[in-house]
C-alpha positions in Angstrom: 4.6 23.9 -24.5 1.9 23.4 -26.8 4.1 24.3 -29.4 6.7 22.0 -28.6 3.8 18.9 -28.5 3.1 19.9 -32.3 6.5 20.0 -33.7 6.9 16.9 -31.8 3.7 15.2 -33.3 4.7 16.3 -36.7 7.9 15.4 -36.5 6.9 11.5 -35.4 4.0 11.9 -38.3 6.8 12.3 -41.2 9.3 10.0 -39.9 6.1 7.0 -39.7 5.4 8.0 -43.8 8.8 8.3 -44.4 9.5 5.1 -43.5 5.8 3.5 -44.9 6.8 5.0 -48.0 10.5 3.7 -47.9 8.7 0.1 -47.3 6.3 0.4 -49.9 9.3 1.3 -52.4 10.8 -2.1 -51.9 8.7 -3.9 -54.6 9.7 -7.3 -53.9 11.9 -8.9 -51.3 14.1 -11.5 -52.7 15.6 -14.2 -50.2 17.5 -17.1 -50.7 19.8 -19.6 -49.7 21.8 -22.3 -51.9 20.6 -26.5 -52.7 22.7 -28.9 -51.0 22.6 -32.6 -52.6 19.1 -33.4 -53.5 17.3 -30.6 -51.2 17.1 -26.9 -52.3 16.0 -25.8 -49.1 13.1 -23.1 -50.4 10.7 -24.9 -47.9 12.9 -25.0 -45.0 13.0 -20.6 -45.3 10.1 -20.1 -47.0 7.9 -19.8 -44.0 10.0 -17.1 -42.3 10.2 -15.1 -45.6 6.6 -15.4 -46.3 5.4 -14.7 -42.5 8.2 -11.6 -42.6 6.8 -10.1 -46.3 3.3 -10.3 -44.8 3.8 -9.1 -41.5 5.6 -5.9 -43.5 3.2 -5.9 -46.8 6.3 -7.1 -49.2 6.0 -9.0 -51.9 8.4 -11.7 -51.2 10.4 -13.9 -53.8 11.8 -17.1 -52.2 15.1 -18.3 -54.5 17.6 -21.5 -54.1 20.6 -21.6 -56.4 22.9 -24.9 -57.3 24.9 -24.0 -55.1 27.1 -21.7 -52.9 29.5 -20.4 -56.1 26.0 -19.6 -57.8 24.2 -17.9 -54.8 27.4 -15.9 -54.5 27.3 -14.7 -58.2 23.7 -13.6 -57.3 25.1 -11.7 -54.4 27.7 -9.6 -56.6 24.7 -8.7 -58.8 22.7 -7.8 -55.8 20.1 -10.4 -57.1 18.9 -11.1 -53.7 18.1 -8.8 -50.7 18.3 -11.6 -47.8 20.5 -14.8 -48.0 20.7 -17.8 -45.4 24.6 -18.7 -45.9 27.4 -20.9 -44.8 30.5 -20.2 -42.8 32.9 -20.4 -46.3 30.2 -18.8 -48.2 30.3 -15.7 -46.4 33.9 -15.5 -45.5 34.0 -15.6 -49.5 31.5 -12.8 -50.0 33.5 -10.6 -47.8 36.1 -11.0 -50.1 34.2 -10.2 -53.2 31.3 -7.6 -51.9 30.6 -4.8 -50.0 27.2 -5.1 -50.3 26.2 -7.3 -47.8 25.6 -7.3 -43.7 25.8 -10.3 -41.5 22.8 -10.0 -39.1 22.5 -13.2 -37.3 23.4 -16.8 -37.2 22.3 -20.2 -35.4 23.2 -19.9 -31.6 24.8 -23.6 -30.4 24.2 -24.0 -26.6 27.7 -24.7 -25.1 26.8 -28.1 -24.0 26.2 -29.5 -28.0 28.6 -26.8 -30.0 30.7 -30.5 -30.8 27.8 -31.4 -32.9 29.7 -29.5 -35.2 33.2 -30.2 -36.9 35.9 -31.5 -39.2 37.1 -34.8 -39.4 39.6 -35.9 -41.4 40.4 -39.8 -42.1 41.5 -42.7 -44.1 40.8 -46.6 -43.8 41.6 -48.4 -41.2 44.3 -50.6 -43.0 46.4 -47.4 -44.3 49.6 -47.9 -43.0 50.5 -44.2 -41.9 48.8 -43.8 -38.3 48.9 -39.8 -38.2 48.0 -37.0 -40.4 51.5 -35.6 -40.4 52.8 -38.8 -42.0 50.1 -38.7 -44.9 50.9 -35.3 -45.3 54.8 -36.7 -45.7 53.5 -39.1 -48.2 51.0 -36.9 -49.9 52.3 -37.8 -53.6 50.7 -41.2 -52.7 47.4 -40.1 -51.9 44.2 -38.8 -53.4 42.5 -35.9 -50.9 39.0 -36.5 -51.1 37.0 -33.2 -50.5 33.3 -32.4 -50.7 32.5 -29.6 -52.2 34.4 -26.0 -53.2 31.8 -24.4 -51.0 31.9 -26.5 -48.1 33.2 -25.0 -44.7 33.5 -28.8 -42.8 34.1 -30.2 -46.2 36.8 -28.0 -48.3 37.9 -24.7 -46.0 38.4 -26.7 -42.4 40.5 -29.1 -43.7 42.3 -27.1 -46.4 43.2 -25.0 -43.4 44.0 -27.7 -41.0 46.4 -29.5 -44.1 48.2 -25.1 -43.8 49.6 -26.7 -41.1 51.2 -28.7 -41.9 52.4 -28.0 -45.6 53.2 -24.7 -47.8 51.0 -23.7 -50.0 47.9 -25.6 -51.4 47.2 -29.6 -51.1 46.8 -29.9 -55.1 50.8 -29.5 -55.2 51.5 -32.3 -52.7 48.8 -34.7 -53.1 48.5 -37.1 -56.3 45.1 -36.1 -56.7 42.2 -33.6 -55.2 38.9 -34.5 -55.8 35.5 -33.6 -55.3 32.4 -35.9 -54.1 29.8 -33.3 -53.7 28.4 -34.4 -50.5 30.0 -35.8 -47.3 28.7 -39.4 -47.4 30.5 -40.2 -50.0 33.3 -38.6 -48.7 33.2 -40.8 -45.9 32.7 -44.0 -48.2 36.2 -43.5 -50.1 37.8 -43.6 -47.0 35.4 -46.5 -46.1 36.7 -48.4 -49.2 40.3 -48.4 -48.3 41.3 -46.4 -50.8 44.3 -44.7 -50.5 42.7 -41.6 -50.0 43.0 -38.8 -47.2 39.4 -38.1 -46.5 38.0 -34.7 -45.5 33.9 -34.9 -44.2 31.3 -33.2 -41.6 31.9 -34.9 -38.2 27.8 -35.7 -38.2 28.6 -38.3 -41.1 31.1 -39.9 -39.0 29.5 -40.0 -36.4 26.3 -41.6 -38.1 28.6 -44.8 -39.2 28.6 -45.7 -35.7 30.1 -49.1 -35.6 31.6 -48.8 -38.8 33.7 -46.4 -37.8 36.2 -49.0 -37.0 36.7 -48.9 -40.5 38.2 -45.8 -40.4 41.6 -44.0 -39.2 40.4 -40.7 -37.8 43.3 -38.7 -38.0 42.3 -34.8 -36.5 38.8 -33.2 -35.5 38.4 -29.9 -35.8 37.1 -27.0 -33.3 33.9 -26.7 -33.2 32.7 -24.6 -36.6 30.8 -21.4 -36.2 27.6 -21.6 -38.3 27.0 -19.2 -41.6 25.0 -16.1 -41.3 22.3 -14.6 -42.2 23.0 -11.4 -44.5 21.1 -8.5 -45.8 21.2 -6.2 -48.7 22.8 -2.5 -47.7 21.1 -0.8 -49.7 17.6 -2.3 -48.2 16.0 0.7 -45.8 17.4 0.8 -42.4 14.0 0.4 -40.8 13.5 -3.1 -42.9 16.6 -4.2 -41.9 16.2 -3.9 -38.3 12.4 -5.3 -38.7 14.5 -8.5 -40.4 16.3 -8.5 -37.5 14.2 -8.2 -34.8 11.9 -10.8 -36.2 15.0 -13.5 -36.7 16.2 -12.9 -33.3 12.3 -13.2 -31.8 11.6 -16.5 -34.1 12.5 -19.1 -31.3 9.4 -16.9 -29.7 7.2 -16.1 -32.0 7.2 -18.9 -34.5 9.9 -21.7 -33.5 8.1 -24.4 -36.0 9.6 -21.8 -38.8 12.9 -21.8 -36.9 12.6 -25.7 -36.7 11.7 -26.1 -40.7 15.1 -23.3 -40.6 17.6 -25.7 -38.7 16.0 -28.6 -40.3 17.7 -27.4 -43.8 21.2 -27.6 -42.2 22.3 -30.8 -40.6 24.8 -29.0 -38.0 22.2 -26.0 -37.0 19.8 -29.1 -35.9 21.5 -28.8 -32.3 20.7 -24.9 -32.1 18.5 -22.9 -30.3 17.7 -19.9 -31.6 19.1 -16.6 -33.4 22.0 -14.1 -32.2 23.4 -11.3 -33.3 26.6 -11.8 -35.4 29.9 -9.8 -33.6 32.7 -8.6 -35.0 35.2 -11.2 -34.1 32.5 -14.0 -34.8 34.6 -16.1 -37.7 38.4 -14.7 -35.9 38.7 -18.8 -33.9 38.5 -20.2 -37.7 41.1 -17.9 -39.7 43.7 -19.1 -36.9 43.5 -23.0 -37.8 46.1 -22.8 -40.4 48.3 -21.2 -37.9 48.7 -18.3 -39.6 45.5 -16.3 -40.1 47.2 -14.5 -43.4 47.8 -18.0 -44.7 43.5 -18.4 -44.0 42.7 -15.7 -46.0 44.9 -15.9 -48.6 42.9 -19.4 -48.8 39.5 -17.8 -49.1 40.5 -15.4 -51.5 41.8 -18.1 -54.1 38.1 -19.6 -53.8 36.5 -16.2 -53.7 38.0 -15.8 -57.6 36.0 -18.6 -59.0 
């Protein structure tokens, strides 16, 4: 018996320096997340990262990049060890790396998961009163988009306009552009322009009594928020200490899980972490009615 205690003892001895000694190798813990508009979003996750590195006695690097193409190109270099993503974002890293794990992402109660979506529109005076008859008429419009990287703003409706037409918008519409951030988005289509407007549904809803100005023409599904993701090659143990802490932050520090959500407009309704399943993204893929057709999508974006 006494034996059996020592082996035992010894046993839970090496594995607790094994895995101090598997810690201390990481020299530095990089984590970032990308800059949308004018905010790079290093203070809304720098308290998490810097509460996490201490906690574990990392050195922690906190890094924003331009934008979601850049952090990506950081992610196929393994550049960063922890990244705060969007939905598109991470449905494109799939597609280019291995690397990575989703861990966990935003949890919307059920009762505010409309807070985020889709909408797409054009002014009030454009003659056409559905999206199928723009589509018909694409040649005549301009398809105002926000961003390549944007899931509400360039994969929903890209997806949605599957639909409805073969192959990509650029070879029916007159024009595809890019705004770079959903208000003005929302203004082209605000200026009747003839433009088929694609924005989040927090910027229309934020016109209030100006949206009378608009045509809204489809609303998405609610939009399942982007992941969290770690490094594979980070030790096990660290992993599931990044984890843990995520999915204990509503607990153990909710003013870092506030400054978190208060990055991203649409995770300002949630209330805390989850685990990421499986299936998670599989209510997205099918908007183009044809899930193929989805990620045949992604995988044109994911070569950029």
């Amino acid at each position: 018996m006494k034996k059996t205690i020592t082996i035992l003892t010894l046993s839970l001895v090496t594995l607790h320096g094994f895995t101090q000694n598997t810690l201390q190798s990481i020299q530095k813990l990089v984590v970032a997340t990308y800059q949308y508009a004018d905010n790079p979003r290093i203070k809304n996750i720098e308290p998490f990262a810097l509460q996490f590195g201490e906690a574990n006695n990392l050195q922690v690097e906190v890094k924003s990049y331009p934008s979601v193409q850049e952090l990506l190109k950081a992610l196929e270099k393994e550049e960063v060890d922890v990244a705060f993503m969007n939905t598109f974002g991470y449905l494109m890293l799939k597609e280019k790396s291995q690397a990575y794990e989703a861990g966990v992402v935003l949890n919307i109660p059920k009762e505010k998961e409309n807070a985020y979506k889709s909408i797409i529109a054009t002014g009030a005076s454009t003659p056409e009163n559905t999206l199928e008859q723009i589509v018909a008429d694409a040649s005549d419009f301009v398809l105002v988009l926000v961003s390549p990287g944007s899931t509400s703003g360039n994969l929903v409706p890209r997806l949605k306009l599957a639909s409805l037409q073969p192959g990509y918008p650029e070879r029916f519409f007159l024009e595809v552009q890019y705004t770079n951030n959903h208000a003005l988005a929302a203004q082209r289509a605000l200026k009747g322009e003839v433009a088929l407007s694609a924005f989040g549904s927090g910027e229309y809803y934020n016109l209030a009594a100006d949206t009378v100005k608009l045509k809204k023409l489809w609303e998405s599904p609610p939009i399942p928020l982007g992941p969290v993701v770690y490094r594979k090659k980070l030790p096990i143990s660290l992993r599931d200490e990044l984890q843990q802490a995520l999915l204990d932050l509503h607990i153990k520090n909710p003013e870092a899980l506030e400054l978190i959500k208060a990055g991203w407009t649409e995770a300002l309704p949630a209330d805390r972490y989850i685990s990421v399943t499986a299936d998670y993204y599989e209510s997205l893929l099918k908007l183009s009615n044809n899930p193929a057709v989805s990620m045949s999508i992604i995988r044109n974006f994911a070569k950029e």
